[in-house]
Each structure stands twice: as C-alpha cells, then as structure tokens.
TIKOLLO-480018 format. One record per residue (C-alpha): residue in one letter; x, y, z; residue number from 1. Coordinates in nm, 2 decimals. Layout:
N
ROTOR / A / X / Y / Z / NUM
...
END
This chain:
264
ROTOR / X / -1.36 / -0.41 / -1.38 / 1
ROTOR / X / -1.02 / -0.37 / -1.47 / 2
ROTOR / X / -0.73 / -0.38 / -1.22 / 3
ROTOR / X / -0.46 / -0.12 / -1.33 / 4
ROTOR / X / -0.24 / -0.22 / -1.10 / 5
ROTOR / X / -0.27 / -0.59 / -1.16 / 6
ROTOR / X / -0.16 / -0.49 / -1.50 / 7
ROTOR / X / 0.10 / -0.34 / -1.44 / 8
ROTOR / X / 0.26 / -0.57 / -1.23 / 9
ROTOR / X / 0.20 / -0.87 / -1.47 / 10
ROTOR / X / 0.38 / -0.66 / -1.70 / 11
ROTOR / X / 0.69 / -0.58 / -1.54 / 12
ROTOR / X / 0.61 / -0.27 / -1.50 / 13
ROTOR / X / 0.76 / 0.02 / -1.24 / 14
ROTOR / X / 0.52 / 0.21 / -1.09 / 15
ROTOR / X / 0.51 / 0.51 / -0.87 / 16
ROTOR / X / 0.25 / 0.61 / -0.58 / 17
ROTOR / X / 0.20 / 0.86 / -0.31 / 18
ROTOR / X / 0.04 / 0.83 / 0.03 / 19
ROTOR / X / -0.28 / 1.00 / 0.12 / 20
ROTOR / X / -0.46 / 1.11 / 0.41 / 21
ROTOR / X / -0.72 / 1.31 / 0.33 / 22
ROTOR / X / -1.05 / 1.10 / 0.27 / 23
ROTOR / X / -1.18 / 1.42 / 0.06 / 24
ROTOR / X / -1.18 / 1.30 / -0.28 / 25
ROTOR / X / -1.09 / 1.61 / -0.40 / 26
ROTOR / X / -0.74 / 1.58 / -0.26 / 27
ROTOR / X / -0.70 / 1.24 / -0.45 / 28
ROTOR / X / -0.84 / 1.36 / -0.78 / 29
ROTOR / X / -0.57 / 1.67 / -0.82 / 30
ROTOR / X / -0.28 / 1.42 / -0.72 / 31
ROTOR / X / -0.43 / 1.18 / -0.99 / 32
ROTOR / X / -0.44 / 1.47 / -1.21 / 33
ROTOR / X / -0.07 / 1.53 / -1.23 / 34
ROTOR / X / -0.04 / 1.21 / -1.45 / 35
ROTOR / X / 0.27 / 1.14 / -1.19 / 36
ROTOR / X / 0.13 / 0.85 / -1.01 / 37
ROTOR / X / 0.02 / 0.48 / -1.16 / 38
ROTOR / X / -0.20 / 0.46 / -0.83 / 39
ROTOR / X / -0.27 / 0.63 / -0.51 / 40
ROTOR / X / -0.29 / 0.50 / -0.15 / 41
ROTOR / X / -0.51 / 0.62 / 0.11 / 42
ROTOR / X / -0.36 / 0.54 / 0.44 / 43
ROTOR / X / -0.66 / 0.40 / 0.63 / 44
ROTOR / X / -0.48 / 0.27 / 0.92 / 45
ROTOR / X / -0.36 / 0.60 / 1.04 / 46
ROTOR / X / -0.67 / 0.78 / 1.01 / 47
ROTOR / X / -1.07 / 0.77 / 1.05 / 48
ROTOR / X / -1.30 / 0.73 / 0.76 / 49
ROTOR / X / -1.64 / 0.56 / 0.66 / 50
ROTOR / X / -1.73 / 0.34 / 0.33 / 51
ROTOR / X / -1.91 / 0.61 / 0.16 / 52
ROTOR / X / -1.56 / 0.82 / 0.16 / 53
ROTOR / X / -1.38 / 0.51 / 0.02 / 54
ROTOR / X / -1.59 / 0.48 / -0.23 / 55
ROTOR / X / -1.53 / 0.83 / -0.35 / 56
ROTOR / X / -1.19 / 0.76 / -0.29 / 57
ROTOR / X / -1.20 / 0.51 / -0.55 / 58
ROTOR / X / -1.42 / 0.75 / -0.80 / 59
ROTOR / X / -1.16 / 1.03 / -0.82 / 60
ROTOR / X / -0.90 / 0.76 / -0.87 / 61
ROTOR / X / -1.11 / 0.61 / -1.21 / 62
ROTOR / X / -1.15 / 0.96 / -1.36 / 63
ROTOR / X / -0.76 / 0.94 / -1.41 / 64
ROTOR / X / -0.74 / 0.60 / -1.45 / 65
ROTOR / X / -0.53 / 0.56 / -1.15 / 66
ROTOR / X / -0.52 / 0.26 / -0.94 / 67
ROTOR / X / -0.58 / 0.25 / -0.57 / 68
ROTOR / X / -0.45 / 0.11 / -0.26 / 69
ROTOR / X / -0.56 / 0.08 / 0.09 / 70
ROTOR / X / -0.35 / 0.06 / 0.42 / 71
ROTOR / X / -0.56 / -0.12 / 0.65 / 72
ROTOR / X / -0.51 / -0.24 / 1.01 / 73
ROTOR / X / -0.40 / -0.54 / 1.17 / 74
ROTOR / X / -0.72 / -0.63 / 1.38 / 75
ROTOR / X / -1.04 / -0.57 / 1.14 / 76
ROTOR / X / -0.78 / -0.65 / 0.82 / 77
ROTOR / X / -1.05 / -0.89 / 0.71 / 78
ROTOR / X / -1.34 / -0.63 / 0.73 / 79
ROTOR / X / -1.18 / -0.37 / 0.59 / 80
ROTOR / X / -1.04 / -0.52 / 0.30 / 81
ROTOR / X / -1.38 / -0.70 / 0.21 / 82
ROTOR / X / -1.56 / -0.36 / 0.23 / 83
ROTOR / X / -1.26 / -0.21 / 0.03 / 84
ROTOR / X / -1.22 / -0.44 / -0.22 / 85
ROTOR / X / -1.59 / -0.43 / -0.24 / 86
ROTOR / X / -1.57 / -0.06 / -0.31 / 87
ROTOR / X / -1.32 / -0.06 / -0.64 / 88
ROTOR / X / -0.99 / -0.03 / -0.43 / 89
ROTOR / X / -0.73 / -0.25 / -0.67 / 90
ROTOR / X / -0.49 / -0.33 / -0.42 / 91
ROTOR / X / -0.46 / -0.39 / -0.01 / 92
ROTOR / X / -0.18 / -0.32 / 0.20 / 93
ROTOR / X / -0.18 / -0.53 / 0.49 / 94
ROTOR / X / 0.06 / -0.43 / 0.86 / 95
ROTOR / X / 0.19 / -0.59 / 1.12 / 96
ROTOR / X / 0.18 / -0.94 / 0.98 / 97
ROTOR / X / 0.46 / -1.14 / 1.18 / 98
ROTOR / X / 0.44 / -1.52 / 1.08 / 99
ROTOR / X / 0.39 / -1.72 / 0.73 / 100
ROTOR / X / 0.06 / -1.82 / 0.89 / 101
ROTOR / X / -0.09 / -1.49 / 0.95 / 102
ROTOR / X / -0.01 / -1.42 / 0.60 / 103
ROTOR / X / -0.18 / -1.74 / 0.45 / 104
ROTOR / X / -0.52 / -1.65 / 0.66 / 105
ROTOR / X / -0.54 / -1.31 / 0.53 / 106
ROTOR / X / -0.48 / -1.42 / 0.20 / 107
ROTOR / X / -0.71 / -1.67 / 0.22 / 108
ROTOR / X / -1.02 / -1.46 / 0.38 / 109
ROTOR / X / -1.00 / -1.16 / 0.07 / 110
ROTOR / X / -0.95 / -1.50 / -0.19 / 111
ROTOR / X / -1.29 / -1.61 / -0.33 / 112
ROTOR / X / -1.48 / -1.91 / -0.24 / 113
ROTOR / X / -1.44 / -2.11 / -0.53 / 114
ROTOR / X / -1.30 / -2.47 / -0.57 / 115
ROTOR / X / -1.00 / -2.35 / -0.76 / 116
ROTOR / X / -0.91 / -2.09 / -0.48 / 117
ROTOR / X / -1.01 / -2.20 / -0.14 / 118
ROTOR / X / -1.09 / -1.84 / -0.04 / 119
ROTOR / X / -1.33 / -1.74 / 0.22 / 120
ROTOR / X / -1.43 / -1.39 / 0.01 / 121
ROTOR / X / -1.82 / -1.46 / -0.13 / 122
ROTOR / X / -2.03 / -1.25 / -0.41 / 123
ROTOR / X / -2.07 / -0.92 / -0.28 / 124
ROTOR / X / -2.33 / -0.71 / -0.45 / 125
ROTOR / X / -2.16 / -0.36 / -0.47 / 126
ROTOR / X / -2.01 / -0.10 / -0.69 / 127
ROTOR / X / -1.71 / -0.38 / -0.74 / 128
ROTOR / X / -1.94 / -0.57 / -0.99 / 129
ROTOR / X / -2.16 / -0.23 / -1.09 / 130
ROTOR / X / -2.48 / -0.33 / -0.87 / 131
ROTOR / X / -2.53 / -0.65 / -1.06 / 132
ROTOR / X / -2.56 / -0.95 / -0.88 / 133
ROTOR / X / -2.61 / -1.15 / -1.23 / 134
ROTOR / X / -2.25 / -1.12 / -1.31 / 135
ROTOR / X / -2.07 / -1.45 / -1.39 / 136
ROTOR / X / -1.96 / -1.57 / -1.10 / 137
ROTOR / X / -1.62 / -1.70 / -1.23 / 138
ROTOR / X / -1.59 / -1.37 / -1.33 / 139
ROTOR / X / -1.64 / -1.20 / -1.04 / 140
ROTOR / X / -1.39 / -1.45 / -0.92 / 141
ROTOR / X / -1.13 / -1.40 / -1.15 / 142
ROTOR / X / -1.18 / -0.99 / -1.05 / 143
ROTOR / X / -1.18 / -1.07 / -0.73 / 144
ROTOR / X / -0.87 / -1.27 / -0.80 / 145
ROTOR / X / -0.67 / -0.95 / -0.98 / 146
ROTOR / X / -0.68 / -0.76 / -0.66 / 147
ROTOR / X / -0.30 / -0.70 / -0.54 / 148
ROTOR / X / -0.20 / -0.79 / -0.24 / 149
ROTOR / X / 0.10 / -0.61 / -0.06 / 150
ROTOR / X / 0.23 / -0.66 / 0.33 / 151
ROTOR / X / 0.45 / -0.47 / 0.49 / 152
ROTOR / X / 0.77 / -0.66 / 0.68 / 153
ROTOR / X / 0.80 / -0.47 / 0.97 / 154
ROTOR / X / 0.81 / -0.65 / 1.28 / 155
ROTOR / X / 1.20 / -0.88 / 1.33 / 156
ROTOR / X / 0.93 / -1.22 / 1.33 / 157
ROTOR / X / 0.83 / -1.10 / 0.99 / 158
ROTOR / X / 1.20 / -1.08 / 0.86 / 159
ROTOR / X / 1.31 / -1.38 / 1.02 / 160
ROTOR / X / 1.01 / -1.55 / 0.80 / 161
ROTOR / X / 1.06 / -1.30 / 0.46 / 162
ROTOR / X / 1.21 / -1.60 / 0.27 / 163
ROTOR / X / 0.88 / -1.81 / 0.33 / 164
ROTOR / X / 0.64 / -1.55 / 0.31 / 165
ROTOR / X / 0.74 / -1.45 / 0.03 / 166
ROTOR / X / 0.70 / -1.82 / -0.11 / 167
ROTOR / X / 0.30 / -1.79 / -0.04 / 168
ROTOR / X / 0.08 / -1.78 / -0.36 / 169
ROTOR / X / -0.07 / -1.44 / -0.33 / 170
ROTOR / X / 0.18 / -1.25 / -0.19 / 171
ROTOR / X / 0.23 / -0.99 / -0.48 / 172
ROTOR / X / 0.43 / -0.70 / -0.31 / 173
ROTOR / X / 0.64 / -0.63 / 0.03 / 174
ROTOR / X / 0.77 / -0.32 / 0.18 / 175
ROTOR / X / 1.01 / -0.26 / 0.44 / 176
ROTOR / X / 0.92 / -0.06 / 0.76 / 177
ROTOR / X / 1.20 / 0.06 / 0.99 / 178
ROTOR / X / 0.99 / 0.21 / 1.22 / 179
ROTOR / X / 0.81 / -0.07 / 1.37 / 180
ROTOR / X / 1.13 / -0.29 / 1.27 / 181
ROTOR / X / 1.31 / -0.17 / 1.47 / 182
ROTOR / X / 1.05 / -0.13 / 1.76 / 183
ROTOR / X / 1.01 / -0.50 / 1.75 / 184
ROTOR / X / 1.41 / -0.51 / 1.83 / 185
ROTOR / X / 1.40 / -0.24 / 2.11 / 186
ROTOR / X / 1.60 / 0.01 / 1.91 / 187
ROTOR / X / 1.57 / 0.35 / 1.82 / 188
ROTOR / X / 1.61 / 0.38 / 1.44 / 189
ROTOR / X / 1.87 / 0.68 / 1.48 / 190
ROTOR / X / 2.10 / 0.44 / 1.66 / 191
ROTOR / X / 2.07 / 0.14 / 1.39 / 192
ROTOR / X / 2.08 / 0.31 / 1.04 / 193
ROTOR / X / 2.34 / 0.05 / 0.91 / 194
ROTOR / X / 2.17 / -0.23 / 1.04 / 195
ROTOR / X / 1.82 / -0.08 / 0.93 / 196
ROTOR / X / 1.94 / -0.01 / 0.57 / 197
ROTOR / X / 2.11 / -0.39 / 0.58 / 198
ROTOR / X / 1.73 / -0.57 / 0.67 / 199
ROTOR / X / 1.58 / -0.38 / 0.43 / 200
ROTOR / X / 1.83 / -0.50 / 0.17 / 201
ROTOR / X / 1.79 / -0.85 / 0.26 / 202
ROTOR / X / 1.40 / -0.81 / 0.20 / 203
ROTOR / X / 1.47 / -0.69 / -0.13 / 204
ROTOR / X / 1.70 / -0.99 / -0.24 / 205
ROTOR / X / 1.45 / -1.21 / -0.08 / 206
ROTOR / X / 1.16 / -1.08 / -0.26 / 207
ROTOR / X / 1.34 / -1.08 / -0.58 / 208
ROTOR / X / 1.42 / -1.41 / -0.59 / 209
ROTOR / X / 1.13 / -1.51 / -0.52 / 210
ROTOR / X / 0.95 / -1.30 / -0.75 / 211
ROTOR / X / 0.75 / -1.08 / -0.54 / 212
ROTOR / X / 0.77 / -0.70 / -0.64 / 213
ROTOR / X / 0.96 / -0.49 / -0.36 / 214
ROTOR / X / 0.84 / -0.14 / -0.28 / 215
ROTOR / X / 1.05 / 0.15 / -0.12 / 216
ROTOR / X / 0.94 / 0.45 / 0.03 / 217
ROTOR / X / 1.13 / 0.70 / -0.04 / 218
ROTOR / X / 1.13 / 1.12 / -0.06 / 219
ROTOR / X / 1.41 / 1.23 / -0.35 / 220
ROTOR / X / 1.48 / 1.10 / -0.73 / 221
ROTOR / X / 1.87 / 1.00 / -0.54 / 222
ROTOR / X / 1.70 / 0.76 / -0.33 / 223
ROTOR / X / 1.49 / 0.61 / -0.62 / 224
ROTOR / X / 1.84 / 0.55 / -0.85 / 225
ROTOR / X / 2.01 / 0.41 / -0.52 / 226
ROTOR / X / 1.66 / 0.13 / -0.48 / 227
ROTOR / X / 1.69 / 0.12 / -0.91 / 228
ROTOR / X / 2.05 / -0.01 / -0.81 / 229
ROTOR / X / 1.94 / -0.33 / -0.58 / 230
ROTOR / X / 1.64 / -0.41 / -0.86 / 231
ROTOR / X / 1.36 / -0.21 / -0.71 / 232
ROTOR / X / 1.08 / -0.12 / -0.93 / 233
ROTOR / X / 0.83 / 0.01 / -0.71 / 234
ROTOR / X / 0.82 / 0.34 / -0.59 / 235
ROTOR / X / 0.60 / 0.53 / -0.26 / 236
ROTOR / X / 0.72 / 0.85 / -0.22 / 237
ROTOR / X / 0.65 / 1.10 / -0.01 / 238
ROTOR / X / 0.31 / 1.13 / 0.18 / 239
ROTOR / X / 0.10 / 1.41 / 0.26 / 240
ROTOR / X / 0.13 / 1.47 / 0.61 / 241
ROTOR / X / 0.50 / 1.50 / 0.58 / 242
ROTOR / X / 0.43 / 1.73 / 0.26 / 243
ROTOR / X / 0.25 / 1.98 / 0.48 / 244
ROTOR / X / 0.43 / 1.94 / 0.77 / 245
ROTOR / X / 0.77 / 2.00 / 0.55 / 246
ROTOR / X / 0.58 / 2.36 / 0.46 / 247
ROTOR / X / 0.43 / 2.42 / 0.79 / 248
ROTOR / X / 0.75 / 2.41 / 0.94 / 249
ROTOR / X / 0.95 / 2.52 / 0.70 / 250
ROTOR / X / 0.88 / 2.83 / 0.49 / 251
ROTOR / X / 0.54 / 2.94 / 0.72 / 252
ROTOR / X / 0.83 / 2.88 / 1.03 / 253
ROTOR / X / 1.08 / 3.13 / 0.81 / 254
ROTOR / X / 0.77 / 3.41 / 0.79 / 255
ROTOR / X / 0.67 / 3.34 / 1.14 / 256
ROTOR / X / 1.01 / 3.38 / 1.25 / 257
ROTOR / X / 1.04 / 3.71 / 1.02 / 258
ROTOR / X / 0.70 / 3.84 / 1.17 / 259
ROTOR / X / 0.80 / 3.83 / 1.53 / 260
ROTOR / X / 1.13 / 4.01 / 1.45 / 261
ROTOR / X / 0.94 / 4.26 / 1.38 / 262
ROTOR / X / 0.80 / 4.32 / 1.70 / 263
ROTOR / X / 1.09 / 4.36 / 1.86 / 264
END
C-alpha cells in the first residue's frame, strides 16, 4: 500500500495538515475534499474512539488520496499504533516522550520483526495488507517500514535530549509543544513567550541538522513565512475544535449579544 506521506517526505517535499476531532468520516472526507491538505490527523489522544471509526477514518482519507496521521497517547502508544498502523493510518504521532530511550523503545515496538530491523511489530492480517495473509512478508516489512514516525518535544527532558533524539534511526519528524513545555518548567506560557519561541527555535536547528523534518503548528499564512524563514517545511494548522470554538464565540457571541439587546 502506498505511504503518501512517506513520499513526500523522501522527496523534500512541504506538506500541509489539519487537526481533526471528529471520528465521523464524513468530517475527514470534506476537509480531504478541499485539495488543501497532503494528509489529515485525527487527534486520538484528546478524544474517544474505537478501531472500526479509525478505519473509516483512514477510508475517507484514500478517496482523496490524502495521507493520515494519528495522535496517540503516552501509556497504550504501543497498542494504539499497532492497531492504527494496522488500519491504513501512514503516520504516528507519538506525546510525552522525555528521554532518547523512550524514543528507541517506541520505535522499536511499531518496527517489524525482521533480522534487518530488530522490530517487535509482527504480520498482522488486516486492511494494512488487504485481508491477505499470503503477502510477501518482506513486503509487508518494507510497508510496515514506510510508516512515518513523528514525536512531539514537549516536556524540558525532551529538549534537553532533542540533539540525540533526533540522531535515532526512525525518528522522521518533531514538533514543538509549548504547552506541556512549559508545564514541565512550572511556567505559564503567557509569562515565557520569548523563552517559548527561543526552545522551539532550537528544536528546529536541531532537527535540521540532523535531518529530521520539523513541523509547526500554526493558525495564519504570516506564521507559515515566519517558520519558511528558519527552514520549516511542514505545516499543522489550525484544528477543529479551535475552528468552531473561534465561531461559537465569535460571530454566534455577536448575534447572541444583538438578540438580548433586544429585550431590553
């Protein structure tokens, strides 16, 4: 099966995503429809789901010939990303990672168990390999291989480790999270921008020189030529919580506003 986003990384490519919540596919088949995404990502760890909804997921994202992501949890990583991997998605994001070592293991338990690879990941009969469990197995393997595989650098540990990390074979993409960044220091992010904004720069010059593809999240075209600027390719922007929540409390707050002026 091929991996569109393994493509387009191996070709240097930039590529733009958004974030879903929704686990209806619907929802992911008109974004994919806009032809303004190269993949989608369904933000697993922030909300409930099952495998038959991420395998639909993964349906609405083929008609377009969009790739997909998953954001998975820090304590059933190795579950999740099995099952999701075994469902079509083309790339994992994994959270919360804080040491060099935690990386290696999760690379090492969604790697196949071949020789060559010294994965712990075995021949899953699924939609993955289209129900057929006489596939080549170094086939599977080398599809199994493609998959991308993203972490996010969010914790200080994980910073303070970014130049290693980012020197283990498999690590394909990082993104910065200021959020639990600065958490992990005991700050508020409001009262740290500059330092914020100077972490997330070192990631980027890290993961560059390393080659490892850095992604930003980001919610305007300015921010994307500031990233553009620094090297950044890679582009998550917006999400659709904050999308409706932008509307909810903007323009329905306006009318609701308006509507209870007139009752006065």
């Amino acid at each position: 099966m091929l991996n569109h986003m393994r493509e387009l990384l191996d070709a240097k490519k930039s590529t733009v995503n958004t974030r879903i919540w929704s686990m209806w596919p619907t929802v992911a088949e008109a974004a994919a429809s806009t032809g303004n995404f190269d993949y989608l990502e369904f933000v697993g760890e922030y909300v409930p789901f099952t495998l038959p909804q991420l395998e639909n997921f993964v349906r609405a994202c083929e008609l377009y010939n969009v790739g997909s992501m998953i954001k998975v949890d820090f304590q059933n990583r190795f579950y999740v990303a099995q099952r999701a991997m075994g469902c079509g998605f083309q790339a994992i994001l994994f959270t919360d990672h804080e040491t060099p070592d935690e990386v290696r293991e999760t690379i090492r338990m969604v790697t196949p168990k071949t020789p060559q690879d010294g994965g712990r990941f075995g021949f899953p009969n699924g939609r993955w390999i289209k129900y057929n469990p006489e596939l080549s197995q170094m086939g599977y393997a080398a599809m199994n291989r493609s998959c991308v595989k993203a972490f996010m650098i969010e914790k200080k540990e994980a910073l303070d480790n970014i130049e290693e990390i980012c020197q283990i074979p498999g690590v394909d993409m990082v993104q910065f999270g200021p959020n639990d960044y600065c958490m992990s220091r005991g700050w508020n992010v409001a009262d740290h921008k500059k330092e914020v904004a100077e972490a997330q720069e070192h990631m980027i010059e890290v993961a560059l020189k390393n080659g490892v593809a850095p992604r930003v999240e980001i919610s305007s075209l300015e921010e994307a030529e500031h990233y553009e600027k620094l090297g950044v390719r890679h582009f998550c922007i917006l999400d659709q919580m904050d999308i409706l929540l932008a509307a909810w409390k903007g323009t329905c707050g306006d009318v609701k506003k308006f509507a209870e002026g007139l009752d006065k």
